[in-house]
N, C-alpha and C positions, 0 to 999 in steps of 0.2 A: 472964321474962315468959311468963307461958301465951299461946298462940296457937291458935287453935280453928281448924283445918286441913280441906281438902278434896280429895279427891286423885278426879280424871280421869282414866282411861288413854281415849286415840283410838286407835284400831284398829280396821280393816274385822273383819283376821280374827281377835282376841280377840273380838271382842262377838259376831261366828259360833262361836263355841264351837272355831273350828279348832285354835286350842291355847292352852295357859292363857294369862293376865297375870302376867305377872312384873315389868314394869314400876310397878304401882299395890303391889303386896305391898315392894318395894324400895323407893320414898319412903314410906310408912306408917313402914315400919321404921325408914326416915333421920328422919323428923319425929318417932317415938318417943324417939331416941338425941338429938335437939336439946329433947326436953322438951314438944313443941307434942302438943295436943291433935288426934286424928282424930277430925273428927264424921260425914262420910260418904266411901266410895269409892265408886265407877260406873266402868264399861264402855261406851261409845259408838262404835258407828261411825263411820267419817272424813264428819261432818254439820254444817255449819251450824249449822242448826237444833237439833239435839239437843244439841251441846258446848255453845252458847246459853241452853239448857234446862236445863241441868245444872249451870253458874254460877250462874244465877239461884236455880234451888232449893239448892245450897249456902250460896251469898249469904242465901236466909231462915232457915235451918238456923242462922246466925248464926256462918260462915266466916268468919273475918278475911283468911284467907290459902285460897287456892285453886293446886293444884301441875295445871298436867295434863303428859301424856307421851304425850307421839307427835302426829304430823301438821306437822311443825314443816319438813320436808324439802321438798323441789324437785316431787316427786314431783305430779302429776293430783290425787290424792286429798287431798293435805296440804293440808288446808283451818284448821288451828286458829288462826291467828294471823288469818287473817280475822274468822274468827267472834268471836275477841276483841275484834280493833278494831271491828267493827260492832255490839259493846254503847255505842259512846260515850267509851270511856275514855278518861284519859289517859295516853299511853305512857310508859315510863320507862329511855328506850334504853341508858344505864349497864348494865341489868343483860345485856340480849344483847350488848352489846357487849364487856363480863366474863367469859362466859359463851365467847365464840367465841375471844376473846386466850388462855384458858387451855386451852382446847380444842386450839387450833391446837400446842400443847406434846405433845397424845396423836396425835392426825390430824390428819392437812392436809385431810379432807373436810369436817372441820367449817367452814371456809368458806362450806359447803353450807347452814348449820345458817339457820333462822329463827327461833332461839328469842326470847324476848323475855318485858318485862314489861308490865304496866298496872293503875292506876287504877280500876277498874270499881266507881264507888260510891262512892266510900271502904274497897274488899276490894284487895288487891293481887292479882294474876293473873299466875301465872309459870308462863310454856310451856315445859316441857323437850323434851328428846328423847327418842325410842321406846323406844330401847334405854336396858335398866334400868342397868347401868354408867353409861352417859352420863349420863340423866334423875341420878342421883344425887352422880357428879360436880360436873354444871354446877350442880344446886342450893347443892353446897359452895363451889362459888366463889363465890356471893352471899350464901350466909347469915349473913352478919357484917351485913349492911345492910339485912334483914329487918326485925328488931325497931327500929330507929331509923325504917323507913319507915313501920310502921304503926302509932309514935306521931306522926308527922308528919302522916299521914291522919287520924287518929284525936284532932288535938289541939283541943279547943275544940269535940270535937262531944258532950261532955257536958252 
């Protein structure tokens, strides 16, 4: 199944130029090796507003599937899992909760983790973690149940 893919990196200090993204370059590569199409990547700092901004213009770009990485932590600034739910969606808490059980196998911090998924639209929206291992990891533990959900989204909206 092609799946036309979007990938987000949050990060204060990538989107300042402080040092590269490795995080967005590391799912690109993972969403290559699973076959999905990359139609755009972006850089944003840890924002509301702009991670919001940045769904939605993928979502017209005609993303089925949108990855981001980073913001997902305890931390002041880890705002993404906000910004996601305050587009409206519907959550889809299987997948953080997949995400944090297989986690808990590498580190006990990922307890920590916020990651999760949603509904926005009929696009599926999956928050990973910052760190590129992780963010690439956690995506492996769900992507068996990717394409089955974005026919289930996607079924009867032809």
């Amino acid at each position: 199944m092609e799946i036309k893919t979007g990938i987000i990196t949050v990060s204060d200090r990538a989107a300042a130029g402080v040092y590269p993204d490795l995080g967005g370059p590391a799912l690109k590569a993972a969403a290559a090796a699973y076959g999905w199409t990359v139609l755009d990547t972006a850089i944003t700092p840890d924002e509301r507003g702009e991670i919001q901004r940045l769904i939605r213009h993928q979502t017209a770009l005609g993303c089925q599937l949108i990855l981001t990485t980073g913001g997902t932590g305890i931390a002041p600034r880890d705002v993404t899992p906000e910004a996601v739910r305050e587009l409206g969606g519907r959550e889809l808490p299987g997948f953080g909760e997949v995400m944090r059980r297989e986690s808990l196998k590498i580190t006990p911090h990922s307890m920590l983790s916020r990651c999760l998924a949603a509904d926005v639209g009929g696009v599926l929206v999956v928050c990973l973690p910052g760190k590129p291992t992780g963010a690439v990891e956690c995506l492996g533990f769900v992507v068996s149940a990717i394409p089955h959900c974005l026919e289930l989204l996607h079924a009867g909206a032809g």
